[in-house]
PAMIKOL-25952 format. One line per field, with one value per residue (C-alpha): residue number from 1; z, y, x negated. Coordinates in pm, 1 decimal. Example, Ala and Ser with C-alpha at 12.3 -4.5 7.8 and 13.67 -1.06 7.14 Angstrom:
! residues 2
nr <- 1 | 2 $
zz <- 780.0 | 714.0 $
yy <- -450.0 | -106.0 $
xx <- -1230.0 | -1367.0 $
END
This chain:
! residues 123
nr <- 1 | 2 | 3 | 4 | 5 | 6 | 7 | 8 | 9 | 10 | 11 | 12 | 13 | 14 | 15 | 16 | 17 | 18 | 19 | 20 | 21 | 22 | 23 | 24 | 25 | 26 | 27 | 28 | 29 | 30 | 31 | 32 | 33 | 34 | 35 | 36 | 37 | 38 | 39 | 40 | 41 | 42 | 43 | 44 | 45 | 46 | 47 | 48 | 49 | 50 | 51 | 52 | 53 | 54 | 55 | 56 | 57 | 58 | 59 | 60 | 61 | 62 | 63 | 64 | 65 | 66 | 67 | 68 | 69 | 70 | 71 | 72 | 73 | 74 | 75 | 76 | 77 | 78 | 79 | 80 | 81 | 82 | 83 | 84 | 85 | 86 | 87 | 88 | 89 | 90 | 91 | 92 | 93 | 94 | 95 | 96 | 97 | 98 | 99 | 100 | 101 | 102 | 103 | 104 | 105 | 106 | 107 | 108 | 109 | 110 | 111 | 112 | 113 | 114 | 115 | 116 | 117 | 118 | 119 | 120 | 121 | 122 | 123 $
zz <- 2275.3 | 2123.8 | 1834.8 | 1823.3 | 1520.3 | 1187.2 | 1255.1 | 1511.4 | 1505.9 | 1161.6 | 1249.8 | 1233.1 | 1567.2 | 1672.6 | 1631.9 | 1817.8 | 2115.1 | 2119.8 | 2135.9 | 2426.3 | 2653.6 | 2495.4 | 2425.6 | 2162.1 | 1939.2 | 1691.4 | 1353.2 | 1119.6 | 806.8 | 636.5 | 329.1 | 391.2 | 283.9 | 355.4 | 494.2 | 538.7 | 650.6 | 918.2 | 1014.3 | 1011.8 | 1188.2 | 1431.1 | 1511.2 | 1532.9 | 1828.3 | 1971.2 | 1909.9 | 2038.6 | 2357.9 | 2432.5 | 2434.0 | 2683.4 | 2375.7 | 2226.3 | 1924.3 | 1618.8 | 1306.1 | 990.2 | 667.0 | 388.5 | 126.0 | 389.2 | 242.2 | 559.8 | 740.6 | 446.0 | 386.7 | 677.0 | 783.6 | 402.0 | 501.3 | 837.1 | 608.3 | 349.2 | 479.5 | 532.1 | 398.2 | 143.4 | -149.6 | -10.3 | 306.2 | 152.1 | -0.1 | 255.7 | 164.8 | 320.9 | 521.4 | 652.6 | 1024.4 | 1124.0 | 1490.4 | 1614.3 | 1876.5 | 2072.9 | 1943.4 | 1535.3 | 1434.7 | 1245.6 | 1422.2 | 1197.5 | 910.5 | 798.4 | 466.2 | 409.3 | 646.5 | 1015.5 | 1289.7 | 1648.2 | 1748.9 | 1533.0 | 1612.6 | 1992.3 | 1923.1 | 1708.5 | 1954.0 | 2234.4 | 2080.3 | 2039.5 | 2372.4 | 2502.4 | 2258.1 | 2370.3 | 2734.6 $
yy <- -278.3 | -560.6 | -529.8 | -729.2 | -945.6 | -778.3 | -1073.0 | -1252.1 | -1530.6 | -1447.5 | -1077.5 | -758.8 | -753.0 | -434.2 | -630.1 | -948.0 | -743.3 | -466.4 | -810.4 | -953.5 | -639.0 | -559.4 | -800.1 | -571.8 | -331.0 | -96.9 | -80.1 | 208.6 | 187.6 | 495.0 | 590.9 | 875.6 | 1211.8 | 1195.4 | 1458.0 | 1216.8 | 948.9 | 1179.6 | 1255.6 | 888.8 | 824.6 | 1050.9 | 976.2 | 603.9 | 669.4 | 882.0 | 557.5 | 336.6 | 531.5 | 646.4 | 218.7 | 169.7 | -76.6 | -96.6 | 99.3 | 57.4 | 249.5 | 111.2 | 253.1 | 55.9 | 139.6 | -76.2 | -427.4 | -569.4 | -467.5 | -549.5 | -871.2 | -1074.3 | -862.9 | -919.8 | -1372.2 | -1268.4 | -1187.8 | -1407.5 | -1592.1 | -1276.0 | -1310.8 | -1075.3 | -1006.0 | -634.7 | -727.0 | -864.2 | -537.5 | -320.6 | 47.9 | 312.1 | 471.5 | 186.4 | 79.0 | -277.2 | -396.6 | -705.7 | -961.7 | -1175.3 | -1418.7 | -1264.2 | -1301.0 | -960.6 | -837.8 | -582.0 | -310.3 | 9.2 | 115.5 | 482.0 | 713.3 | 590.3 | 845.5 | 841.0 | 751.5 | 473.1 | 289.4 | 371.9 | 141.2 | -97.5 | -197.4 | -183.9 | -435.9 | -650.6 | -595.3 | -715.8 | -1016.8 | -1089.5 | -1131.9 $
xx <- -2852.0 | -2717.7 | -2437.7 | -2111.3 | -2115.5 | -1874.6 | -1667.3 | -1557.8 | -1278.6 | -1217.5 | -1048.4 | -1307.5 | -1501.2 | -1335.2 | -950.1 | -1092.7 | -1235.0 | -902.6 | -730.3 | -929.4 | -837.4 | -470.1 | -193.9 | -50.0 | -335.9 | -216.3 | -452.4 | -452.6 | -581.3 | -736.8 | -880.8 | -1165.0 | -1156.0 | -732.2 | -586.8 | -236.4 | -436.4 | -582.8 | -312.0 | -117.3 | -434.9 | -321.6 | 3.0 | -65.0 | -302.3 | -67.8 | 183.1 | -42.5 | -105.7 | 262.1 | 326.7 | -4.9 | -153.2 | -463.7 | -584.9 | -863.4 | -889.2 | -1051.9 | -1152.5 | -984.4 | -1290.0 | -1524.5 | -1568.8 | -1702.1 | -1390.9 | -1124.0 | -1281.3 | -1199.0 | -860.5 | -760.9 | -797.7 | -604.7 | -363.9 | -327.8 | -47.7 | 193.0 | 541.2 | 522.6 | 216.0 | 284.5 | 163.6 | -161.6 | -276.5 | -494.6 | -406.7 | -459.6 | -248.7 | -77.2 | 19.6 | -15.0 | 99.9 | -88.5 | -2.8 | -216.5 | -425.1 | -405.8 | -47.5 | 40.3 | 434.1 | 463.3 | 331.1 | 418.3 | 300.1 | 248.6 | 276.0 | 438.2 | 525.2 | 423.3 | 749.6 | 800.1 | 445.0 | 538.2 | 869.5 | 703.3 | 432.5 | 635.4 | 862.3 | 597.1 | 507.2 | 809.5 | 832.2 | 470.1 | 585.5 $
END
């Protein structure tokens, strides 16, 4: 079976192909061995599903992941929004523009709202 390359389009395979199928994916990024990221993990699937958008999870100690989502972000508004720690929430539109990020820990009910506004911006 053949593997998608790490990178595709300059976003983490697993982004660019959530992308392809959803116009709005939800990203959580973890550090391993959490327990809050677990469970931010957690709830932003939950979030994610409640708003019928797509979902990917990365592990912010994996340099082939960070790498190419840290250049997708160089250009955010803020040097906060730069910085991939873990656990953070970032809401992604259609073709790689970030809509919004939640540092620390984010609720089900506020990544439900948060992607479905970008849902309906996306329209």
């Amino acid at each position: 079976k053949a593997h998608p390359p790490a990178v595709i389009n300059g976003m983490p395979s697993a982004l660019a192909l959530a992308l392809r199928a959803h116009p709005v994916v939800v990203v959580s990024l973890y550090t391993p061995d959490s327990s809050v990221d677990s469970m931010a993990t957690a709830e932003a699937k939950h979030g994610a599903d409640a708003a019928h958008v797509g979902f990917v999870a990365f592990n912010v100690a994996d340099n082939k992941i960070v790498s190419p989502l840290s250049a997708l972000l160089t250009g955010a508004p803020t040097p906060a929004d730069r910085v991939l720690d873990g656990p953070a929430v970032l809401v992604f539109e259609r073709p790689n523009t970030l809509f919004v990020r939640f540092n620390g820990f984010a609720d089900r009910d506020t990544v439900a709202q948060a992607a479905a506004n970008a849902v309906t911006l996306a329209r």
